[in-house]
C-alpha positions as CSV (number, residue, x, y, z in Angstrom):
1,X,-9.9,5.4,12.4
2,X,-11.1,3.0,15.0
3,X,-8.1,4.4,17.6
4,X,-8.9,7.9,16.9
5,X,-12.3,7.5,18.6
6,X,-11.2,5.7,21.0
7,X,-8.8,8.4,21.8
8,X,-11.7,11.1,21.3
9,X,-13.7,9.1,23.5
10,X,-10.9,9.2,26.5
11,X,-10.3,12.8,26.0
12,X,-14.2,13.4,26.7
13,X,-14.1,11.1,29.5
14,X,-11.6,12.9,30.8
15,X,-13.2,15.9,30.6
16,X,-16.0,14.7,32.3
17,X,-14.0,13.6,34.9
18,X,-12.1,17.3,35.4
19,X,-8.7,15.7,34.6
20,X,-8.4,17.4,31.1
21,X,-4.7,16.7,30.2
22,X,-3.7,16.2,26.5
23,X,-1.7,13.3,25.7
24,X,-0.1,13.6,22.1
25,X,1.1,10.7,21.9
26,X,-2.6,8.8,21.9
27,X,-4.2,11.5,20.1
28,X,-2.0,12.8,17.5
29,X,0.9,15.4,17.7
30,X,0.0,19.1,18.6
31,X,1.2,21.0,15.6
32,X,2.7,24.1,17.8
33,X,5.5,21.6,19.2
34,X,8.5,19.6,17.6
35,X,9.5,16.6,17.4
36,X,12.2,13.5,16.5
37,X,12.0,10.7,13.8
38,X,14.0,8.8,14.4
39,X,14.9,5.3,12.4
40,X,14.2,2.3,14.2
41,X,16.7,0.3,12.3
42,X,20.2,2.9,12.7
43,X,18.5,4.9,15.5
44,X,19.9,8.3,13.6
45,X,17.5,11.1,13.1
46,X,15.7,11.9,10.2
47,X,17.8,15.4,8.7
48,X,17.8,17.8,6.3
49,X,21.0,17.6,4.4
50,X,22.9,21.0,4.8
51,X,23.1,23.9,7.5
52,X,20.1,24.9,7.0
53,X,16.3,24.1,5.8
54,X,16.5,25.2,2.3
55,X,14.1,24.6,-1.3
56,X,15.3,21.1,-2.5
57,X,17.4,20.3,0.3
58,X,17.5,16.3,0.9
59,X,16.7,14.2,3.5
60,X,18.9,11.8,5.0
61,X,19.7,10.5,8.4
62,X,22.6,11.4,10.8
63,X,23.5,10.9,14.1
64,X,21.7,13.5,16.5
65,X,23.3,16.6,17.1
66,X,20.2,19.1,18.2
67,X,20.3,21.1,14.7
68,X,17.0,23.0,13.8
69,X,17.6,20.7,10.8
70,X,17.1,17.5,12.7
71,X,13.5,19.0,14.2
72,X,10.1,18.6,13.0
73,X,6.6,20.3,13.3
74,X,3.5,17.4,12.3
75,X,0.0,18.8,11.3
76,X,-2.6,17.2,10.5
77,X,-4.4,18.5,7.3
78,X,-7.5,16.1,6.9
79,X,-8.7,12.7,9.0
80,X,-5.0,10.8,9.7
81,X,-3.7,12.8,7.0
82,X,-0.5,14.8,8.0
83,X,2.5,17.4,6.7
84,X,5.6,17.4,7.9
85,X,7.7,20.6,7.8
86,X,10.9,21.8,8.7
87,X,10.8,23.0,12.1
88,X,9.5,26.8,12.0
89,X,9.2,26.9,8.1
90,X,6.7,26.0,5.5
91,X,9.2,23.8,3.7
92,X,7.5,20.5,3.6
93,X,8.7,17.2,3.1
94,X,8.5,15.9,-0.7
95,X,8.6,13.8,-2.8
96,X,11.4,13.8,-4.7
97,X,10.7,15.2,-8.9
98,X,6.9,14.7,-7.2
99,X,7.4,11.4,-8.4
100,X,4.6,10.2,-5.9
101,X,3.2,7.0,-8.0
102,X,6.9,5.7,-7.7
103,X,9.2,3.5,-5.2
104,X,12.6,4.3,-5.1
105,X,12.6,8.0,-5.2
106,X,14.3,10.2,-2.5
107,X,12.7,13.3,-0.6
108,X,13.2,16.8,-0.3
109,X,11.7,20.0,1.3
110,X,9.8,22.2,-0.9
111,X,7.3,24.9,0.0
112,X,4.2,23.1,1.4
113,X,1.7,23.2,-1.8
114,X,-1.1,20.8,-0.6
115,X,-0.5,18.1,-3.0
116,X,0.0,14.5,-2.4
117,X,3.4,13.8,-2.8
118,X,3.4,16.1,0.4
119,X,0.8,14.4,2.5
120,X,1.6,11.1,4.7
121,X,0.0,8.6,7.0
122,X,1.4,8.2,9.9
123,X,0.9,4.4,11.8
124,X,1.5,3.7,15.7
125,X,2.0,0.1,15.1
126,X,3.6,-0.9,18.6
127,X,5.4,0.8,21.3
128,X,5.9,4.5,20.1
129,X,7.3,2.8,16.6
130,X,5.3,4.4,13.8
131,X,6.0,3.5,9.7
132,X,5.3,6.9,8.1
133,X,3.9,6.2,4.5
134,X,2.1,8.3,1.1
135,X,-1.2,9.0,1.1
136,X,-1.1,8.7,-2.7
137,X,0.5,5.0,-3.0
138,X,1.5,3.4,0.5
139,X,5.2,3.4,-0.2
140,X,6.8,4.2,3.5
141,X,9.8,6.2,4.0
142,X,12.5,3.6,4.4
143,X,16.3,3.9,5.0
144,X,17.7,3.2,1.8
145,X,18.8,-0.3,1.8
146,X,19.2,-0.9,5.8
147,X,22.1,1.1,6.1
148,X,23.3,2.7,9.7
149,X,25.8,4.9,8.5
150,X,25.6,8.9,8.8
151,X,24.1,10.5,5.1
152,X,22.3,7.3,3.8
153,X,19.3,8.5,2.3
154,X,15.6,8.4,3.0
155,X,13.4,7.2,0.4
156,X,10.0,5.9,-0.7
157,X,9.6,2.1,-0.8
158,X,6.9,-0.2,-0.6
159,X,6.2,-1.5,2.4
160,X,7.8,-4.5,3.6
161,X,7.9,-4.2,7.2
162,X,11.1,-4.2,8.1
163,X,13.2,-1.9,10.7
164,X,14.7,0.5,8.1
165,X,10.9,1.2,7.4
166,X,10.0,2.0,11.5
167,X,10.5,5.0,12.8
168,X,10.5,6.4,17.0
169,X,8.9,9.8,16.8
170,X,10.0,11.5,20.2
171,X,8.7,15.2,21.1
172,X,11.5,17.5,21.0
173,X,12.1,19.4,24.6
């Protein structure tokens, strides 16, 4: 909360000042753009599994390869409260079986439906590294069990602060 005002507070100042530009990246990301996440640990992108952004679809992480599946519009939808959806779709991403409460369980896209197990925080905690984690029960997405390789899933886990829990989000283009 404390770093939103302070980012409020340089936007005004800048305002003041009649050098008005919006930086994102200290204010939050600007919902009409797309963007990278991209693990920290295996630095592969965050991806829906498949050729396309589809109901149920998983998410895992592969290498890079500039698919629409690999790109990502952030809103945010109360105070540090944000949905992330498929880039140009209302397919959010889930929690798998809406299992929220739980560790361990995997995500998907479904339609965005408001509810919790669709709703995350996401944390700058040091040079454009963020951990991305429920609003419900604090587990972060984390790359299941550290692993680099192309398809290893994405899953909620408690928070342990490791890399397979960090993630680079980078603006798309």
């Amino acid at each position: 909360m404390h770093n939103l005002k302070l980012s409020a507070l340089i936007m005004f100042v800048a305002m003041l000042s009649g050098c008005a530009t919006t930086n994102y990246s200290e204010v939050g990301f600007d919902p009409q753009r797309s963007y990278r996440i991209v693990s920290l640990i295996s630095a592969k992108s965050l991806s829906v599994v498949g050729a396309q952004a589809a109901e149920l679809s998983k998410i895992n992480q592969f290498r890079f390869k500039d698919l629409p599946t690999q790109r990502w519009n952030i809103e945010e939808v109360a105070p540090a409260t944000y949905k992330i959806l498929a880039e140009d779709s209302t397919l959010a991403i889930s929690v798998e079986g809406r299992h929220s409460s739980g560790s361990g369980y995997g995500l998907i896209l479904l339609p965005y439906r408001g509810v919790q197990g669709q709703h995350w925080h996401i944390e700058h905690v040091a040079n454009g590294r963020y951990i991305i984690y429920s609003t419900e029960n604090n587990a972060g997405f984390d790359v299941r069990g550290g692993a680099t390789g192309d398809g290893v899933e994405i899953m909620l886990w408690p928070q342990h602060g490791s890399t397979n829990q960090k993630w680079l989000i980078k603006e798309y283009k």
